[in-house]
C-alpha positions as a Python dict, from the first residue, in 0.01 Angstrom:
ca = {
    (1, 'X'): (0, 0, 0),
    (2, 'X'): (139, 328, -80),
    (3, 'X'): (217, 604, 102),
    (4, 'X'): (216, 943, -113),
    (5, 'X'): (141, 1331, -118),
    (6, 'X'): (40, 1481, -413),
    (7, 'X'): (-139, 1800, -569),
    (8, 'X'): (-507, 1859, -531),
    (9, 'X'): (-677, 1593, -714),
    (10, 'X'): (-1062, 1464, -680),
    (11, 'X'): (-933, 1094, -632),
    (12, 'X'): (-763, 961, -343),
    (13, 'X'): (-503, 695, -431),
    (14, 'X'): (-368, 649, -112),
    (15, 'X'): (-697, 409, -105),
    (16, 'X'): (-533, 195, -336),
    (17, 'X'): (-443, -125, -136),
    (18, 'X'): (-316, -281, -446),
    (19, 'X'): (-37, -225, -727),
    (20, 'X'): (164, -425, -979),
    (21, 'X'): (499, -321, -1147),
    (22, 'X'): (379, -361, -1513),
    (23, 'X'): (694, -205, -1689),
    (24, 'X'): (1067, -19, -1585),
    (25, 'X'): (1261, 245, -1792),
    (26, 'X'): (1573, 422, -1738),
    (27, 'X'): (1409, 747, -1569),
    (28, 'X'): (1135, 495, -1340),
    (29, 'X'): (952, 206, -1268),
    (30, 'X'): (548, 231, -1330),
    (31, 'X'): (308, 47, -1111),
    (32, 'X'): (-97, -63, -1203),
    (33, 'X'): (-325, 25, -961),
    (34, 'X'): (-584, -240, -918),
    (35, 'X'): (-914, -71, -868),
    (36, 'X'): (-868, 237, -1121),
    (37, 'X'): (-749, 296, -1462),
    (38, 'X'): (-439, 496, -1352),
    (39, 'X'): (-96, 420, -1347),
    (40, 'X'): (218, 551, -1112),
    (41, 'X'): (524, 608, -1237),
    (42, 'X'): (782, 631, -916),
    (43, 'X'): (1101, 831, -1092),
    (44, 'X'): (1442, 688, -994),
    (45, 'X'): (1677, 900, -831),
    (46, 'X'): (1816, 1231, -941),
    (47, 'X'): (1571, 1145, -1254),
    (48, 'X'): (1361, 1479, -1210),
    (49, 'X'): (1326, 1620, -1543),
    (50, 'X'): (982, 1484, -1620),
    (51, 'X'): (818, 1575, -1307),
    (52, 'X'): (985, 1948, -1325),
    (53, 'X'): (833, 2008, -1719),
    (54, 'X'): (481, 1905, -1545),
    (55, 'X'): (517, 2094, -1252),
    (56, 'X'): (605, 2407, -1412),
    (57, 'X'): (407, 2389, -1723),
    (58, 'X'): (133, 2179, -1675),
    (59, 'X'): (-78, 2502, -1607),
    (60, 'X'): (11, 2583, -1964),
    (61, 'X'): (3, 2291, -2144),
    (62, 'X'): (-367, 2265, -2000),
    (63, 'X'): (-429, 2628, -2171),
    (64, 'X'): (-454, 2462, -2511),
    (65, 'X'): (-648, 2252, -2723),
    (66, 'X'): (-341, 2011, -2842),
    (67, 'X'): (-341, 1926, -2453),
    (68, 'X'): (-542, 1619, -2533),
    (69, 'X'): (-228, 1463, -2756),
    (70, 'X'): (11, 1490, -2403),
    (71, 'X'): (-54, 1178, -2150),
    (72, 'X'): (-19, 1427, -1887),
    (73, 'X'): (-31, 1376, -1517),
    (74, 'X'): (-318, 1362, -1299),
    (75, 'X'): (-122, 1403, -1023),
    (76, 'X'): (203, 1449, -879),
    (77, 'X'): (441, 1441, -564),
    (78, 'X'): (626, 1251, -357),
    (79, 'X'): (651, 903, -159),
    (80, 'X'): (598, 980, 236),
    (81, 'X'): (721, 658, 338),
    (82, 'X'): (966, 381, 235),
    (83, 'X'): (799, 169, -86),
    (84, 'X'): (964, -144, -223),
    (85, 'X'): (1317, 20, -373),
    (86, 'X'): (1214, 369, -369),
    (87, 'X'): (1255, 672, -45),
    (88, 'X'): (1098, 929, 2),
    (89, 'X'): (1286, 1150, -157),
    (90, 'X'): (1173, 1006, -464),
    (91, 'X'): (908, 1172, -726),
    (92, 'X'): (604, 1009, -868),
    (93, 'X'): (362, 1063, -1154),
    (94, 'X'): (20, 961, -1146),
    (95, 'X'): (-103, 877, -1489),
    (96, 'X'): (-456, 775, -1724),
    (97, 'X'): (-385, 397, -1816),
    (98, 'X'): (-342, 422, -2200),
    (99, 'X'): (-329, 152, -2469),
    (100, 'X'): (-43, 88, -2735),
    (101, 'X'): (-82, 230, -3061),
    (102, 'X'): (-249, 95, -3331),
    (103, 'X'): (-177, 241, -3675),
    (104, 'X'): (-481, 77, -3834),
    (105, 'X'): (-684, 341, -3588),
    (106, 'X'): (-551, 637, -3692),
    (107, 'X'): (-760, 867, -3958),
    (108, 'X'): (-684, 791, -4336),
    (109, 'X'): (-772, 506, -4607),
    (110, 'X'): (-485, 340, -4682),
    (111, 'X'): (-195, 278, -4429),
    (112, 'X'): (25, 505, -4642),
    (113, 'X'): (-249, 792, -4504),
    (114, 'X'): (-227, 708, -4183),
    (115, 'X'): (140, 729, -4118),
    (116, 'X'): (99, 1070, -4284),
    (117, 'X'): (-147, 1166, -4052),
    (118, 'X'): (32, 1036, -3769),
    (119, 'X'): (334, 1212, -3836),
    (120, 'X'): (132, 1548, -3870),
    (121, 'X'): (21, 1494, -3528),
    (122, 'X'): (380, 1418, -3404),
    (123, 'X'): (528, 1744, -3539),
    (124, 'X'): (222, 1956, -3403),
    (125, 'X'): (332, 1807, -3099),
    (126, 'X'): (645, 1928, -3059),
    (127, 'X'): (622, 2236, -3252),
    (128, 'X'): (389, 2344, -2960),
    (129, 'X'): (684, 2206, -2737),
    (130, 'X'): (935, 2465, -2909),
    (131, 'X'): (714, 2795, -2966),
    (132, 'X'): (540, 2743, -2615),
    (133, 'X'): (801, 2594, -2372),
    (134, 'X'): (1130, 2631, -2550),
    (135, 'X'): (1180, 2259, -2477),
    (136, 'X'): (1239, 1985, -2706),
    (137, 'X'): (1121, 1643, -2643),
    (138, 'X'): (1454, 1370, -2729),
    (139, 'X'): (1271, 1078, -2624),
    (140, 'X'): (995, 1011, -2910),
    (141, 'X'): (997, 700, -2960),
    (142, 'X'): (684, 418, -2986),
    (143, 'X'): (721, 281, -2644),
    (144, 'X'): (599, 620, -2518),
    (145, 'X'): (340, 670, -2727),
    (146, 'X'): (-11, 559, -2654),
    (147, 'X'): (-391, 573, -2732),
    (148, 'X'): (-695, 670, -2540),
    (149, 'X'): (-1024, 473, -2617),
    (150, 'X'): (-1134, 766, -2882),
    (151, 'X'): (-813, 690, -3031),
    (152, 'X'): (-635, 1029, -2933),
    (153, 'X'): (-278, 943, -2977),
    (154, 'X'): (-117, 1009, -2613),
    (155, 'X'): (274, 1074, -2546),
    (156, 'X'): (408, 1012, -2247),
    (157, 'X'): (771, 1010, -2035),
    (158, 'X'): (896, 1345, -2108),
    (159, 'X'): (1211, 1197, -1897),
    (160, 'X'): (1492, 1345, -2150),
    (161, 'X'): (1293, 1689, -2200),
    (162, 'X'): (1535, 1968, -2245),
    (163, 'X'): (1487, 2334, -2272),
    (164, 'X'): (1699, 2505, -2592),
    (165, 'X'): (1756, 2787, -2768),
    (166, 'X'): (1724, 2821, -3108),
    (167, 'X'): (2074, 2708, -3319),
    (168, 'X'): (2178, 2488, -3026),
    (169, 'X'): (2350, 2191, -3152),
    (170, 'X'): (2328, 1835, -3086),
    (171, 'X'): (2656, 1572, -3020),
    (172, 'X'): (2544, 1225, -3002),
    (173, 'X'): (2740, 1084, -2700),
    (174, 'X'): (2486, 765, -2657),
    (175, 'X'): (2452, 476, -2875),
    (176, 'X'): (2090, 557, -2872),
    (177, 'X'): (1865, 404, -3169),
    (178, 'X'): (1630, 706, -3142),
    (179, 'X'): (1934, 1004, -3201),
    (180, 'X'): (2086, 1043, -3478),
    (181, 'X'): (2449, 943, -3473),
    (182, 'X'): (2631, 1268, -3623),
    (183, 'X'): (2642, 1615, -3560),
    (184, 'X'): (2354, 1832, -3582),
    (185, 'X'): (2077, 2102, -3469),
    (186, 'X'): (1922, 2014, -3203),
    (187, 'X'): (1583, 2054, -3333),
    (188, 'X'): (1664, 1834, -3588),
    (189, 'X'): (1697, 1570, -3344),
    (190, 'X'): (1305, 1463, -3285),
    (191, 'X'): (1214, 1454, -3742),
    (192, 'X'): (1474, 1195, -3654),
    (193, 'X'): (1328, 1030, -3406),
    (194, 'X'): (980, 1044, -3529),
    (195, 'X'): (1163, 886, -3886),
    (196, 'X'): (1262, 561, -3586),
    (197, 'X'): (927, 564, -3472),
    (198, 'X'): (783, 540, -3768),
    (199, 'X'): (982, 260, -3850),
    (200, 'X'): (933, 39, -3486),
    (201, 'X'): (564, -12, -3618),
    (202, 'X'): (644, -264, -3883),
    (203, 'X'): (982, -349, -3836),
    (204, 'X'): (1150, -473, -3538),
    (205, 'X'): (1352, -285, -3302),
    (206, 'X'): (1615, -550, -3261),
    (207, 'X'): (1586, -506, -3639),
    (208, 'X'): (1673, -114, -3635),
    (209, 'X'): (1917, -104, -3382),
    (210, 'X'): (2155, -245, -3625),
    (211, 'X'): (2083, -98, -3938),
    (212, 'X'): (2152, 285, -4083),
    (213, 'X'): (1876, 494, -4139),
    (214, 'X'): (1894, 441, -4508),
    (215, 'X'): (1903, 131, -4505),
    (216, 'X'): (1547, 158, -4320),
    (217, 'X'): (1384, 400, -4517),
    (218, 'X'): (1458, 198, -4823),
    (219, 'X'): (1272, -67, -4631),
    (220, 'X'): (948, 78, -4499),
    (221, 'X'): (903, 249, -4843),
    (222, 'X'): (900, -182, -4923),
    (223, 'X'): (686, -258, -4657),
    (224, 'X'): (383, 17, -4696),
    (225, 'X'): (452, 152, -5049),
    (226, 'X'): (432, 500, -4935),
    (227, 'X'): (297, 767, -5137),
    (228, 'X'): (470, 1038, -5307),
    (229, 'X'): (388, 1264, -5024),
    (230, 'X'): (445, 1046, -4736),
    (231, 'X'): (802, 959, -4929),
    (232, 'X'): (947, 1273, -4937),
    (233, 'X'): (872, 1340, -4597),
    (234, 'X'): (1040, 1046, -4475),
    (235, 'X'): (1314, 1180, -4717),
    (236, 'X'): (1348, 1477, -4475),
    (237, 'X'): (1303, 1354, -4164),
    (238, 'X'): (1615, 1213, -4212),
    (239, 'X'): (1874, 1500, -4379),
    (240, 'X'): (1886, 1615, -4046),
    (241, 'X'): (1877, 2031, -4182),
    (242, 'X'): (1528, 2103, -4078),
    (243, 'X'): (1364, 2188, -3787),
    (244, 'X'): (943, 2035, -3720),
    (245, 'X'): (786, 2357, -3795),
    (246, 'X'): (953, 2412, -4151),
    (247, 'X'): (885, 2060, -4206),
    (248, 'X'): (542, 2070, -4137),
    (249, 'X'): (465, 2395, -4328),
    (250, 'X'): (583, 2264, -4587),
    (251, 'X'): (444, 1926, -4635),
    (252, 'X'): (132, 2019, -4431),
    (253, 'X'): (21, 2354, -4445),
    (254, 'X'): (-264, 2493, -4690),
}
């Protein structure tokens, strides 16, 4: 049973008599609660990031319409006693249960229009994220993005959130399947990482982790003969000289 305080919310979880790790990532382990269809996500130490970009901009966020694409908290704190490996001076996120993503969902006829669509949504995403906030999001990736039952797509774990300035540039220092692996913008980094996402739904990750990026867009353009459109998009994601909003005003806007 846990032990928690947290910001004002209507439901009491410290009711909860019940909870089941269901999954573990590098910024926190996420527990089921039994009786309600939330989720907590108990941050590891000095892994604070996430729960800071809520806690100071969740006011914000909550200001606008593209609010309902975030899987954002419905509560935060932290742990008042000791729970399983965690103090408490550790952070916690409480969280809507969400389902994986399913591509066949998402608006368009063919599945060449829905991974259009899908990407749209992506970029609007974190184009909000870098007029609004000044932060960009280096974590997109499939894992951590969900759907609610209207099938809203949902992301969630902003734990590698950073706050940048325009012309900042990016050194990849981690082997990490979702960064690109040379020198660039920094904004540049998540057309990247929404090319890898893209990707993870039909081909394997085991798959991409060991293959180039051009090696896997010569792939998916195999796999769900793309259109035009949707092919010179995933073209760009990848030349890593763009940032999301020229991207999307050019392939998107009217």
């Amino acid at each position: 049973m846990l032990s928690i305080e947290y910001n004002i919310t209507d439901i009491d979880f410290n009711k909860e008599k019940n909870i089941k790790s269901i999954g573990e990532g590098s910024s926190g382990k996420i527990y089921k609660f039994d009786t309600s269809q939330h989720v907590i996500k108990i941050l590891k130490n000095n892994h604070r990031l996430e729960y800071n970009f809520y806690k100071h901009f969740l006011d914000r966020l909550l200001q606008y319409e593209i609010n309902i694409k975030f899987g954002y908290p419905v509560a935060y704190g932290n742990i008042h006693e000791l729970f399983d490996i965690f103090t408490n001076n550790n952070k916690f996120l409480i969280l809507n249960f969400y389902n994986k993503l399913d591509i066949l969902a998402m608006n368009g006829k063919t599945i060449s229009d829905k991974v259009f669509n899908l990407i749209k949504q992506l970029l609007e995403i974190e184009i909000f994220l870098e007029d609004n906030i000044n932060c960009i999001n280096l974590d997109i990736k499939l894992s951590n993005l969900m759907m609610d039952d209207d099938n809203n797509i949902k992301i969630i774990d902003f734990g590698l959130i950073k706050e940048f300035n325009k012309g900042d540039m990016f050194y990849s220092y981690n082997n990490y399947y979702v960064w690109p692996t040379r020198r660039c913008y920094l904004d540049c980094v998540p057309l990247y990482s929404i090319f890898i996402l893209i990707c993870n739904i039909f081909i394997d990750l085991s798959d991409i982790k060991k293959q180039n990026s051009f090696y896997l867009l010569k792939k998916i353009k195999e796999i769900i003969t793309p259109s035009e459109k949707l092919k010179n998009l995933l073209n760009y994601l990848i030349l890593l000289k763009y940032d999301s909003k020229t991207i999307y005003n050019f392939f998107f806007s009217n």
